[in-house]
C-alpha positions in Angstrom: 128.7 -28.5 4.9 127.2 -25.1 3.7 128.5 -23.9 0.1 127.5 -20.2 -0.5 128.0 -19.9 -4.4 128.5 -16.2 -5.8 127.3 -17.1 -9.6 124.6 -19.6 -10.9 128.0 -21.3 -12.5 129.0 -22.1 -9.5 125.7 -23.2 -8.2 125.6 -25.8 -11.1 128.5 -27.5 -9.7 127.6 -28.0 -6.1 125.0 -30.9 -4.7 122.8 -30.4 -1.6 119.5 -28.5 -0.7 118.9 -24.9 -1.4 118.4 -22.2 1.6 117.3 -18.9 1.3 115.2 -17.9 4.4 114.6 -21.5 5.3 111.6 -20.8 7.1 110.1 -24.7 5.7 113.7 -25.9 6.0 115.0 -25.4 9.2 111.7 -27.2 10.2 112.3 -30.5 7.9 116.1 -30.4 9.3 115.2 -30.3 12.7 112.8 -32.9 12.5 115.2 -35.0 11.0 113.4 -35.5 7.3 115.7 -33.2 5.3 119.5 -33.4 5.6 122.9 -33.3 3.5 124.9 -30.5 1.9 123.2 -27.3 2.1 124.0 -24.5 -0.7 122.8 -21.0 0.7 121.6 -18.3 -1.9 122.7 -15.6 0.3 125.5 -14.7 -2.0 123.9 -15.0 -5.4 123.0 -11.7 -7.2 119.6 -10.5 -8.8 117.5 -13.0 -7.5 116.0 -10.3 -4.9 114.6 -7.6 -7.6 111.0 -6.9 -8.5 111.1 -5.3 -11.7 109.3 -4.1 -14.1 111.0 -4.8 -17.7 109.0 -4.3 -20.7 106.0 -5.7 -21.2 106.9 -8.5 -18.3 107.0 -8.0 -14.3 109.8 -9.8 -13.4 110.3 -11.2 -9.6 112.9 -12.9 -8.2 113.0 -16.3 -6.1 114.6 -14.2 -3.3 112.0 -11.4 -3.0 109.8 -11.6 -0.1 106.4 -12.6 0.3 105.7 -9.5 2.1 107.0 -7.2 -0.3 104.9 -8.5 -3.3 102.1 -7.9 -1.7 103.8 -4.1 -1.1 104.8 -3.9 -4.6 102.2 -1.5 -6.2 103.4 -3.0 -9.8 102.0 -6.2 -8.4 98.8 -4.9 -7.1 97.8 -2.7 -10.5 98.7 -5.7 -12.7 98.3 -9.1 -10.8 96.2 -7.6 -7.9 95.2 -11.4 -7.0 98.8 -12.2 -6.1 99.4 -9.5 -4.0 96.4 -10.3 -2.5 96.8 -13.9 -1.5 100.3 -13.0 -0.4 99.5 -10.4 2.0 96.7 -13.2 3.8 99.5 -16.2 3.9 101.6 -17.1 7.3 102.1 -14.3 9.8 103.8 -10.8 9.4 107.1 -11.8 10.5 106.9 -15.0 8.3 105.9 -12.7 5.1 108.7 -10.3 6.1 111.5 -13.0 5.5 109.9 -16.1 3.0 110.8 -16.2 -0.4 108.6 -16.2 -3.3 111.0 -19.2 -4.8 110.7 -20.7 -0.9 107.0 -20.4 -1.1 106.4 -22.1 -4.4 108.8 -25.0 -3.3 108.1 -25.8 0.1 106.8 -29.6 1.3 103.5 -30.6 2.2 102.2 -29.9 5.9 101.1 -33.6 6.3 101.7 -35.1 9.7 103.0 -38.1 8.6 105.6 -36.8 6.0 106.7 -34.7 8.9 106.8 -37.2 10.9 110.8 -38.6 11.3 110.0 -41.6 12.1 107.3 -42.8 9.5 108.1 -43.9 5.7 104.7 -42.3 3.7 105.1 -42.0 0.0 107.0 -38.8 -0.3 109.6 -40.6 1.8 110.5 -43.7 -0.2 107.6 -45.5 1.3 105.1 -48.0 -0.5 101.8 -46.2 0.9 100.1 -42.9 2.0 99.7 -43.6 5.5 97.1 -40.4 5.7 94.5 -41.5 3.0 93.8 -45.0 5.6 95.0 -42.6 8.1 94.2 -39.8 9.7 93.4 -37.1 6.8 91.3 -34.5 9.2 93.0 -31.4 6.7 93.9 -33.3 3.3 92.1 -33.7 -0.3 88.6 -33.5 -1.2 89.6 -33.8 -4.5 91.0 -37.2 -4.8 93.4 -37.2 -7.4 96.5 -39.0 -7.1 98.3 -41.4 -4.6 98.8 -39.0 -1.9 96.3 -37.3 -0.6 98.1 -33.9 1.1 97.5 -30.5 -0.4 99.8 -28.4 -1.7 101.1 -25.9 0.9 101.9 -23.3 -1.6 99.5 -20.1 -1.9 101.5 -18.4 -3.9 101.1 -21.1 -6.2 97.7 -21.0 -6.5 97.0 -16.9 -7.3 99.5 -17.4 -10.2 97.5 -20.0 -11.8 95.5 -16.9 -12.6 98.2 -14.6 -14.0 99.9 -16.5 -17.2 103.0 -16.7 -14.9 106.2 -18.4 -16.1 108.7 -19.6 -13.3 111.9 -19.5 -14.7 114.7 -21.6 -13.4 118.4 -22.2 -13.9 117.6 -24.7 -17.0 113.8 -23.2 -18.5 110.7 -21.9 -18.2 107.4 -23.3 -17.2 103.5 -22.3 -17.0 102.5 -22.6 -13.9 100.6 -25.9 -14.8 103.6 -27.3 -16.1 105.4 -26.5 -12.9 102.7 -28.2 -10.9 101.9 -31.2 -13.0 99.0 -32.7 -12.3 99.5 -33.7 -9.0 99.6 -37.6 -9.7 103.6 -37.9 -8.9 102.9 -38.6 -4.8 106.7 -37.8 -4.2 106.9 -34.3 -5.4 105.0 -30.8 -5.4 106.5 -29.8 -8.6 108.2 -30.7 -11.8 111.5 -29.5 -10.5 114.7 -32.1 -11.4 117.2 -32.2 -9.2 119.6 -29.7 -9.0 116.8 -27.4 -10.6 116.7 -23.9 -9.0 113.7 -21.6 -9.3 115.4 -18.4 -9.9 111.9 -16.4 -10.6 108.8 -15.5 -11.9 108.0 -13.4 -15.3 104.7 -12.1 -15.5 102.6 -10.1 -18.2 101.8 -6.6 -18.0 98.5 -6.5 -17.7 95.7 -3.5 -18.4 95.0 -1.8 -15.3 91.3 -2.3 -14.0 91.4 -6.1 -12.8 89.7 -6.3 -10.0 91.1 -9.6 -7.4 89.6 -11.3 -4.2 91.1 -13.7 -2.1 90.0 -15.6 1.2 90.8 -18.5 2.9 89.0 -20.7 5.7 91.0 -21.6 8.5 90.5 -23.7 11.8 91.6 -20.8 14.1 91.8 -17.0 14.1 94.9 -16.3 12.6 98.2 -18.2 11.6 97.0 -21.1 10.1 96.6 -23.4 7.0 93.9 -23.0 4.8 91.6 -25.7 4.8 90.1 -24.6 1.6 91.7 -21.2 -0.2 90.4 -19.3 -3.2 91.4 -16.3 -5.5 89.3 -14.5 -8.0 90.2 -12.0 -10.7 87.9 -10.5 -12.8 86.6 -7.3 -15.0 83.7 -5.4 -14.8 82.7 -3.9 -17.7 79.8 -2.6 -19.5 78.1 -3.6 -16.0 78.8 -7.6 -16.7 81.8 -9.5 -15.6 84.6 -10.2 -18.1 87.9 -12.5 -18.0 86.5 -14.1 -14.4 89.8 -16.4 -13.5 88.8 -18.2 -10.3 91.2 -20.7 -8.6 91.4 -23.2 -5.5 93.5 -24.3 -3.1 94.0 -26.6 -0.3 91.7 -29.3 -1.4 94.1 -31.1 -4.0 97.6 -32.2 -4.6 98.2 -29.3 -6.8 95.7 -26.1 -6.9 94.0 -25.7 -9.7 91.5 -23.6 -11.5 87.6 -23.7 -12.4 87.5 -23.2 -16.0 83.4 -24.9 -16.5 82.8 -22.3 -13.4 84.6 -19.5 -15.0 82.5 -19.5 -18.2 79.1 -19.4 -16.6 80.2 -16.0 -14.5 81.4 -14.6 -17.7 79.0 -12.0 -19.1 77.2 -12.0 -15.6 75.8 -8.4 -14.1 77.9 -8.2 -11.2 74.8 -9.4 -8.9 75.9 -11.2 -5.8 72.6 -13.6 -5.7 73.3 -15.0 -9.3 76.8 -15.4 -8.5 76.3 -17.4 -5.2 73.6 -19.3 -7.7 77.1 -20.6 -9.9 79.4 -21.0 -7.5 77.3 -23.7 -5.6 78.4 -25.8 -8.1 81.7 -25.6 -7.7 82.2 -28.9 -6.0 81.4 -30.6 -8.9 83.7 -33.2 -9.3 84.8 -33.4 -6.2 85.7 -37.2 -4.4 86.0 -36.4 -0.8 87.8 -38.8 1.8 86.1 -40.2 4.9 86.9 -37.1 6.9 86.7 -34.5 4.5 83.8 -33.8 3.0 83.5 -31.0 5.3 85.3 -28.8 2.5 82.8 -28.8 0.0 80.6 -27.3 2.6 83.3 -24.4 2.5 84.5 -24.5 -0.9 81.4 -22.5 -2.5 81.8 -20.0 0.3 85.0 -19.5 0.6 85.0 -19.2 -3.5 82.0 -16.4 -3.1 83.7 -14.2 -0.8 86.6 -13.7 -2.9 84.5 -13.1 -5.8 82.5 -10.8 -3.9 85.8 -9.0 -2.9 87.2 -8.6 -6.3 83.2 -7.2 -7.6 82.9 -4.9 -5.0 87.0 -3.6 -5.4 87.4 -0.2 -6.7 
């Protein structure tokens, strides 16, 4: 059954899985991993504006990934974020994800997409990947299960002081991740929980943002390791450096210890490379990949070098 609810009254009263573009799931239904009620957010209003209302940029769960990264309210004040969402998916993907669909999607493990394997997310009593097969999963061993959060959106708004706002509150974006020790969810969602947007500051113009990601293939692909950067320069140092990673943990995360040694840097590119090789620190790869720390520092420079060199 498919309810299509016109007000989030109405919403509140129905029980099933949200749709909006469905581009993670149509995948999990087909595959047999995700089934029930469906309620379709086709006919609810407001959710697809990007606006700017005061001192907050406000965008809703429905507005595509492709259009903030358009938005040129999102590139003057959370330049990072229109950044890493113009480099996610493909152009046809960006054109019809959702922001809300991108912060909630499931993780790209094999064996949660599997049908016919139990792993933890599933109800089962192991994560079949961490004895398993876990070529593209954590380096940063930090909870349970060991798959990385599929969500690059969530990632560059670790760096913004986003809230996402939902049908019941508000959350940080670390409060909407958690920590990444629950191995049956991505988030701190309950059920029946809808994200409805995001509200974002309004931010001085002059941030500078980088973001890059290293992949397995061309184009089209999950990031093995992901990183954004936003930064200042002024008074020829660097000023509010925000740095954040992805693809290497159960929830992205930032670099706070790293942040504080780039601050008050001369935007230099050899002592820069200098902090960033230790980035890693901390890190408690699996069996199969330790590989990532060889890219995490680069991966982490290039975006930094992007954002310095932005004008």
């Amino acid at each position: 059954m498919i309810h299509f609810p016109r007000t989030l009254s109405e919403l509140g009263a129905l029980e099933g899985e949200f749709r909006a573009a469905s581009t993670d799931l149509s995948e999990r239904r087909r595959h047999g991993i995700s089934g029930g009620s469906l309620i379709d957010l086709r006919d609810l209003p407001g959710l697809d504006q990007l606006l700017l209302e005061g001192p907050r940029l406000n965008i809703g769960a429905k507005v595509t990934v492709q259009a903030v990264a358009d938005s040129p309210l999102v590139r003057l004040h959370h330049p990072a974020l229109a950044a890493s969402a113009g480099a996610l998916a493909t152009p046809a993907i960006r054109a019809v994800a959702t922001v809300g669909g991108n912060l909630t999607q499931r993780v790209r493990c094999w064996y949660y997409r599997s049908p016919e394997l139990t792993c933890l997310k599933k109800g089962g009593s192991t994560c079949l990947a961490r004895a398993g097969d876990h070529l593209y999963h954590a380096c940063f061993d930090r909870g349970a299960c060991v798959a990385p959060h599929a969500s690059t959106l969530a990632m560059a708004l670790l760096l913004g002081d986003a809230l996402v706002i939902t049908t019941r509150r508000s959350l940080t974006m670390a409060e909407f991740l958690g920590d990444g020790s629950d191995a049956r969810r991505e988030n701190r969602l309950e059920a029946g929980e809808l994200v409805t947007g995001l509200s974002l500051p309004v931010v001085q113009a002059g941030l500078r943002a980088g973001y890059h990601r290293a992949i397995s293939r061309a184009r089209a692909e999950w990031p093995l390791v992901e990183a954004a950067a936003q930064l200042r320069v002024e008074g020829g140092v660097l000023r509010q450096v925000q740095l954040a990673l992805g693809g290497v943990a159960t929830v992205p995360f930032r670099l706070p210890a790293v942040e504080a040694k780039l601050e008050g840097l001369p935007p230099d590119l050899d002592p820069i490379r200098a902090v960033l090789s230790g980035a890693s620190t901390g890190a408690s790869p699996l069996p199969m990949t330790a590989y990532k720390l060889d890219l995490l520092a680069p991966t982490l420079f290039y975006a930094v070098r992007v954002a310095v060199e932005a004008q």
